[in-house]
C-alpha positions as CSV (number, residue, x, y, z in Angstrom):
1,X,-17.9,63.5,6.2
2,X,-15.0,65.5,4.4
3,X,-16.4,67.0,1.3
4,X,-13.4,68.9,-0.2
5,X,-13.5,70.6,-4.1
6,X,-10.6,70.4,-6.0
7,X,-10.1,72.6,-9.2
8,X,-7.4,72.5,-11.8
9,X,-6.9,75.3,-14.4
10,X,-3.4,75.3,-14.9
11,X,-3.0,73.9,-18.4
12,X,-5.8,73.6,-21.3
13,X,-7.6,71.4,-19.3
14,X,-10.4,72.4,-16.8
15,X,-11.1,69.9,-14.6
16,X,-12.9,69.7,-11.4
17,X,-13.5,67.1,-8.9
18,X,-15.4,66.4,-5.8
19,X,-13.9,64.0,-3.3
20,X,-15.3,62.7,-0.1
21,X,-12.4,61.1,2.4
22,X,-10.4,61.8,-0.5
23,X,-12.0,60.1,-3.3
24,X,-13.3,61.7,-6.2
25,X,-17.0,61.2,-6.1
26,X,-17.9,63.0,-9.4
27,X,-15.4,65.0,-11.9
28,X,-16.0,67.2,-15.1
29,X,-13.3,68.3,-17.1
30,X,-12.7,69.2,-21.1
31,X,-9.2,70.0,-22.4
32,X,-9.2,72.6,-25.6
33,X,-7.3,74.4,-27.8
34,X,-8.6,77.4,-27.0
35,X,-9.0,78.2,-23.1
36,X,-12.3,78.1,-22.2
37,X,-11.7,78.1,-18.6
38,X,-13.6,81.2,-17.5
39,X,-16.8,79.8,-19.2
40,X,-16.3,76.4,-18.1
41,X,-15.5,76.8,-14.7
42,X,-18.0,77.8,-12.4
43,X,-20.5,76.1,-14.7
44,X,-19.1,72.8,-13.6
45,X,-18.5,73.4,-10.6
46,X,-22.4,74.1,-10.2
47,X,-23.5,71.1,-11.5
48,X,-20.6,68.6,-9.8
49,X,-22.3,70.0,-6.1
50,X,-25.9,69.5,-7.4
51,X,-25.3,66.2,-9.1
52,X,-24.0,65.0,-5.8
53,X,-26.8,66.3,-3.4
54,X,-25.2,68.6,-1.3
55,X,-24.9,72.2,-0.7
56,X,-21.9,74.7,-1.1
57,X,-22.0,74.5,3.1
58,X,-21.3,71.2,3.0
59,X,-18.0,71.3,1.7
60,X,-15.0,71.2,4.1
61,X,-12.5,72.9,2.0
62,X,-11.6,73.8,-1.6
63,X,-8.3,73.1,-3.4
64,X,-6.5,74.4,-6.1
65,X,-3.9,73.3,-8.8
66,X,-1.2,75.9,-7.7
67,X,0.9,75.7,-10.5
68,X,3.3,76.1,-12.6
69,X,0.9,76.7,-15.8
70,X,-0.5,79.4,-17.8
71,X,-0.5,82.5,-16.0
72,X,-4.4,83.0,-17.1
73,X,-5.6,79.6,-16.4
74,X,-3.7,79.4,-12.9
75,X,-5.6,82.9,-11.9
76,X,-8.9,81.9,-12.8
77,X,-8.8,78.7,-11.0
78,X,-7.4,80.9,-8.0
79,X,-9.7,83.5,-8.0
80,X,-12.6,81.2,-8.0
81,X,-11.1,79.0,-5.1
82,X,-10.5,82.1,-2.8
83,X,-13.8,83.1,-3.9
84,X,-15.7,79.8,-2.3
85,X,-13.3,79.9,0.5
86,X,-14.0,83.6,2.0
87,X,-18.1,83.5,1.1
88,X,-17.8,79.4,3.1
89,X,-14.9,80.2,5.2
90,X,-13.2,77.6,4.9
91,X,-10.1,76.6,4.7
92,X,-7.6,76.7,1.0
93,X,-5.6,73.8,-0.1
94,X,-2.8,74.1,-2.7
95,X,-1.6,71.3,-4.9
96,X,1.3,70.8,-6.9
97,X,0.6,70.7,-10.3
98,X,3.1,68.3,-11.5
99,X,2.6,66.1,-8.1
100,X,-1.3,66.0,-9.7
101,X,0.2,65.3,-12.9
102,X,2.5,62.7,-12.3
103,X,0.1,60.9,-9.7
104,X,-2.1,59.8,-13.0
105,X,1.2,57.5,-13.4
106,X,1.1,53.7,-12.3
107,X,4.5,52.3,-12.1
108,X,6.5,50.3,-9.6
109,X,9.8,51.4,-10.4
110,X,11.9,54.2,-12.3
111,X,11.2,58.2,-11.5
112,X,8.0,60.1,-13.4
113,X,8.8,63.7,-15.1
114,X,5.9,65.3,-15.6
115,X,6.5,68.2,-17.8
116,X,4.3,71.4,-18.7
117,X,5.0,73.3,-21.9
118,X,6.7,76.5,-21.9
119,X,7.0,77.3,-25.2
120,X,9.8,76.7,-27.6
121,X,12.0,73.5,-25.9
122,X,11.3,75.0,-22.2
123,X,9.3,72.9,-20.2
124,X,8.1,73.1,-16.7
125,X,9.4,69.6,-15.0
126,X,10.1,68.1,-11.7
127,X,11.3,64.6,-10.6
128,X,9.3,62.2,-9.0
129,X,10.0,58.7,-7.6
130,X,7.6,55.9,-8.8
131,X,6.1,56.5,-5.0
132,X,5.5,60.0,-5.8
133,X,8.3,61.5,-3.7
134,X,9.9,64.5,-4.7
135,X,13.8,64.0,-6.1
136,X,14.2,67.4,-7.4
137,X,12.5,70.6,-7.4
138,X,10.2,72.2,-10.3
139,X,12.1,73.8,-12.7
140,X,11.7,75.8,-15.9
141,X,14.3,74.1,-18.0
142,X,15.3,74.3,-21.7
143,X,15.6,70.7,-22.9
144,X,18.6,69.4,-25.3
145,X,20.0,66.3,-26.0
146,X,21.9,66.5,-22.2
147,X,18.6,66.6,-20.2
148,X,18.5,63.8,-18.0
149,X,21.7,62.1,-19.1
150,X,23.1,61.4,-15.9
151,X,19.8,59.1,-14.8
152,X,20.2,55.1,-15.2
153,X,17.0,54.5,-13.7
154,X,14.0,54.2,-16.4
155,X,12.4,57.4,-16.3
156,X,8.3,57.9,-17.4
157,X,7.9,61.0,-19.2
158,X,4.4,62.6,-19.2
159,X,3.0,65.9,-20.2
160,X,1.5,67.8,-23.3
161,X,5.2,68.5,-24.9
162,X,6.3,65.1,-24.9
163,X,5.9,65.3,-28.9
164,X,8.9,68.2,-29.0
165,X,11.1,66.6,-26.5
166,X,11.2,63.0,-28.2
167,X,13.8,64.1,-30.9
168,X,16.8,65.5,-28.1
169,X,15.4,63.0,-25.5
170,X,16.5,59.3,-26.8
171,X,18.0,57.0,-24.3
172,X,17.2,53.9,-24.1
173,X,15.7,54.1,-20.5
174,X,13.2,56.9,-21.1
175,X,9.7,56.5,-21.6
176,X,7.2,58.5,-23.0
177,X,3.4,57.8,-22.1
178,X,1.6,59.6,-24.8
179,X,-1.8,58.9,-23.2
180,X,-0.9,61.2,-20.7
181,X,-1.4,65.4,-21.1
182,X,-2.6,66.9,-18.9
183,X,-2.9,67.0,-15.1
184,X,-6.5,66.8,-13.9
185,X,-8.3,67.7,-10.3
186,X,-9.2,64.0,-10.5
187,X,-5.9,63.0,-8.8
188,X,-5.5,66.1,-6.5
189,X,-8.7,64.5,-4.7
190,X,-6.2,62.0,-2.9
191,X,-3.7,64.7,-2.4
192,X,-5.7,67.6,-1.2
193,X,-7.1,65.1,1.3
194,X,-4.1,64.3,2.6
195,X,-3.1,67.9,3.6
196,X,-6.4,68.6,5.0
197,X,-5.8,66.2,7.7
198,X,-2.4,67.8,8.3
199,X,-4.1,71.1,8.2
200,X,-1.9,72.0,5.7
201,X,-3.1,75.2,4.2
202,X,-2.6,78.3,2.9
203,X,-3.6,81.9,3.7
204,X,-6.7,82.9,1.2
205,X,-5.8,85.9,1.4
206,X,-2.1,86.0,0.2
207,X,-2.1,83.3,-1.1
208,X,-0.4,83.5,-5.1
209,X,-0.2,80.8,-7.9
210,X,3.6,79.5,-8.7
211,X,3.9,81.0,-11.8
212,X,7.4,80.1,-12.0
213,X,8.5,83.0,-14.5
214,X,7.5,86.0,-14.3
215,X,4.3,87.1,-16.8
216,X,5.3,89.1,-20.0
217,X,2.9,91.1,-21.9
218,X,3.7,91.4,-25.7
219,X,2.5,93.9,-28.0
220,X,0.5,92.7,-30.8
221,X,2.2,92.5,-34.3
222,X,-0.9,93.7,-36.2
């Protein structure tokens, strides 16, 4: 029986979910304001693998939201993933973060664009068909009344900045589902499944988050 644990830390929520054969058997998340990841994290994922009645040895592989996201959050959820995987030795899955996010989508036509902020009007985004295969890379993109133009399809916008792109985004074809922020390691259970069978895995001990842009530390203003 293939127990695998997926965690996601790459946004304000912290979610984590046990799947067996790929189904998420138990999850605990909470999304706030301020990150509470590193208090949150191991604490769940303590009580996900007693809740379920197993052991740490039990489980068959751990995987990991792998980004883009906030540079904190993506290393936290990394760090404790490696962590499990060298005491267990077992194997390191990575996920997609935007796959995981735009898999909470349920259409039947169209393309999903699951977007992450960035600050300002930069957004994280890839392009997804309504099957969940990839049309066009993860970029960090500044968005303006042009994004998207060129698509006729109807296109499913999802994310936490879909508030700041509604005003430059306005064709009639695209679709903003509101309900939908943040990705969750609810619906990398599926996913992370899927690569185990392939063994599709990554070394544990190079293995890096896809930050995307490279991590700036500001100086404090005070």
């Amino acid at each position: 029986m293939s127990y695998i644990l997926n965690i996601e830390t790459a946004t304000k929520n912290c979610s984590v979910a046990l799947a067996k054969e790929g189904k998420t058997i138990l999850y605990k998340e909470i999304a706030e304001e301020g990150y509470s990841h590193a208090e949150r994290l191991h604490v769940f994922i303590e009580e996900i693998i007693s809740e379920a009645g197993i052991g740490m040895k039990d489980l068959e592989a751990v995987a990991v939201s792998q980004g883009p996201g906030s540079y904190t959050g993506l290393r936290i959820g990394v760090s404790a993933a490696k962590g499990l995987c060298y005491a267990l030795n077992i194997p390191l899955i990575a996920i997609d973060t935007l796959q995981a996010l735009a898999s909470k989508v349920s259409v039947t036509d169209g393309l999903i664009v699951p977007m992450i902020d960035a600050r300002r009007m930069e957004v994280y985004c890839a392009i997804f068909s309504a099957s969940l295969v990839k049309k066009r890379e993860v970029l960090a993109e500044i968005i303006t009344e042009s994004s998207f133009e060129d698509i006729q399809e109807k296109v499913y916008f999802v994310g936490d900045c879909n508030e700041k792109c509604k005003s430059f985004l306005t064709k009639d074809n695209f679709v903003f589902l509101d309900d939908i922020k943040y990705p969750s390691a609810n619906e990398m259970s599926a996913l992370s499944f899927d690569k185990y069978k392939k063994s599709d895995t990554v070394d544990v001990a190079y293995f890096e988050p896809y930050y995307l842009k490279d991590f700036l530390i500001t100086t404090s203003k005070k």
